[in-house]
N, C-alpha and C positions, 0 to 999 in steps of 0.2 A: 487546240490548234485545228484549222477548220480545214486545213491540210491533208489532216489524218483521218480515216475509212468513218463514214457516219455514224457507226453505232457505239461509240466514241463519244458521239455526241446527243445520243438520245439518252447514254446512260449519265452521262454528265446530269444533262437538263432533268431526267427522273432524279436525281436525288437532292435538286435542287424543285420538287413540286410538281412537277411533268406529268400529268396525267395523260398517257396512250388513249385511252378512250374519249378524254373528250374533243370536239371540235378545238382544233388547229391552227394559227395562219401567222407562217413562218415570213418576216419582214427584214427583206434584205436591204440594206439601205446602203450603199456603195462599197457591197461587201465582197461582191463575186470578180471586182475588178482587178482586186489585192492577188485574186488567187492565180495559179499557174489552171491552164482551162481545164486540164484531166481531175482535177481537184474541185473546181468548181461542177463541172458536169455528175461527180461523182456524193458531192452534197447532194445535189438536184436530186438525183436518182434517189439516193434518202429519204431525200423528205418526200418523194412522190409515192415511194412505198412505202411509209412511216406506219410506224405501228395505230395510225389513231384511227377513229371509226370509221367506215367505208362514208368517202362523198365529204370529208370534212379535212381532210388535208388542203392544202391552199399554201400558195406563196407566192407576195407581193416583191419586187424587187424593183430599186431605184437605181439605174447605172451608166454610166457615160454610153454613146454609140458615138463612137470617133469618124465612121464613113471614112470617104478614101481622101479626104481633100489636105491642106497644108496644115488647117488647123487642125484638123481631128491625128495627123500623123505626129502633129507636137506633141497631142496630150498623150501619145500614146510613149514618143520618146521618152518625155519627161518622166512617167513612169516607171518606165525601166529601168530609168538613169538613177532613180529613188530608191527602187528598189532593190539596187545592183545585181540586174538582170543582164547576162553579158550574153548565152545565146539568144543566135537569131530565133523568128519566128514569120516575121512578114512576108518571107516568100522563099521560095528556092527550097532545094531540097536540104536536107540534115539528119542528122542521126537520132538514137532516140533520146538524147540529152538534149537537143534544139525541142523534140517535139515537147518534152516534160516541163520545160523553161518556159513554152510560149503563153504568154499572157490571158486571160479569159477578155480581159481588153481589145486584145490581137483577133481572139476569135470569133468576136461577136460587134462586127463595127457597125451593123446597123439592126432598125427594127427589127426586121425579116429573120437576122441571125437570132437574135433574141427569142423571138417566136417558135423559131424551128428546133431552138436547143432546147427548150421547157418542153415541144411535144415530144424530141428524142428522147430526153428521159423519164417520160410516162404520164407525163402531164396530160388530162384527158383535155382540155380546153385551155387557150390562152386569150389572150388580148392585150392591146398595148398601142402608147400614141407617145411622140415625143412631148418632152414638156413644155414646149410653147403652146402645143395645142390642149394640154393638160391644164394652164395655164388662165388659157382666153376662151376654151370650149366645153366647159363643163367639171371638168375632176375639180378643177378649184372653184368654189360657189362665186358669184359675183360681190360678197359682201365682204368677201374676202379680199377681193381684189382691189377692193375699193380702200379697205380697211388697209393694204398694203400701198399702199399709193399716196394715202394721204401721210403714211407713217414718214416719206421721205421723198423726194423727188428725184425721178428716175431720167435724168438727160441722153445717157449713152442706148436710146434705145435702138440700135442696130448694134451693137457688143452684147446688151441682155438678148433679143433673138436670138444670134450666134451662138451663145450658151447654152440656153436654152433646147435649141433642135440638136443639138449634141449631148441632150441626156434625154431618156426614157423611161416610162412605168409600164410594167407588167406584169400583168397577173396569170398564174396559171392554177389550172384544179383538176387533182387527181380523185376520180371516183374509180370503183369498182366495179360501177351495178346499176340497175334503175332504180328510183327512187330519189336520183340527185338534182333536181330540179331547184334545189338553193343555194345550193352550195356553186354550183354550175351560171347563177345568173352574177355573180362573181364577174365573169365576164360575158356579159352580154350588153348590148348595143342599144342605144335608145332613150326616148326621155324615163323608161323605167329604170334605168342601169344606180344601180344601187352604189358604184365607182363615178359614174356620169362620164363614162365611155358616151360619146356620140357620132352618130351616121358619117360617114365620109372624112370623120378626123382620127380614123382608130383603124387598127387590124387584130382581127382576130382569127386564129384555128383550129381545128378541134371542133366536138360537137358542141 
């Protein structure tokens, strides 16, 4: 249960082959959404201090960013509603059963929060773009796109935007020390970016 304190889950994954030493890179895939946010945070923090070599911890996450509008407050209803979540979260004050309830959904409605929770928990560098611009600007190669395109024809294209800028990738990388200079281009900007982060469609912070 990813609920429960991390080392829980390092020792899970060692005994299922988990090697502490080698290079790392933990892929969240619409996983931190599920979580109540003190849970989620509390992973983070995990795997930012995971036992593996200095510079080689890393973690990729894919996850809704709902922002404040109609539609992103549905997805966040409808969650809730899923997951029969009855405290609040979205504003006002509560006690510490509203705070334990509230959603990693709730907490993190756009990039910026995204961004700013990876470096909270010890992430030495991040980066991150919504996925339309993942999409159309790099992370997804053009042969891809192309290869996706011809598979089916796409009419509703202002509902795919929609969708689209309401979800995100980021990356964050927890080093120790000098020496991290690859682990680190993980998120770095540019036609070298080895993610295909590019200029003006991304954020990143951290060194």
């Amino acid at each position: 249960d990813l609920r429960d304190p991390p080392p829980g889950l390092f020792g899970a994954l060692s005994r299922c082959g988990y090697d502490p030493s080698a290079p790392t890179l933990f892929v969240l895939e619409c996983v931190l959404m599920y979580l109540p946010e003190d849970s989620a945070r509390s992973l983070l923090a995990g795997i930012a201090s995971s036992p593996a070599a200095p510079g080689s911890a890393a973690v990729v996450a894919y996850d809704p960013v709902p922002g404040g509008g109609r539609f992103g407050n549905l997805m966040v209803d409808n969650l809730r509603r899923a997951l029969g979540v009855v405290a609040g979260g979205r504003g006002g004050g509560g006690d510490g059963s509203e705070a334990a309830a509230r959603l990693s959904l709730e907490a993190t409605r756009t990039l910026s929060d995204q961004l700013g929770r990876l470096e909270e928990c010890g992430f030495r560098s991040a980066a991150g773009c919504d996925m339309m611009d993942a999409y159309s600007c790099g992370v997804v190669p053009e042969d891809e796109r192309r290869r996706a395109a011809s598979a089916e024809m796409l009419d509703e294209l202002e509902e795919f935007e929609l969708l689209m800028r309401h979800y995100c990738l980021v990356v964050g990388v927890a080093t120790d020390g000098e020496g991290d200079d690859d682990a680190l281009r993980l998120c770095s900007v540019g036609e070298d970016s080895p993610v295909g982060f590019r200029e003006g469609r991304c954020s990143v912070i951290g060194s």
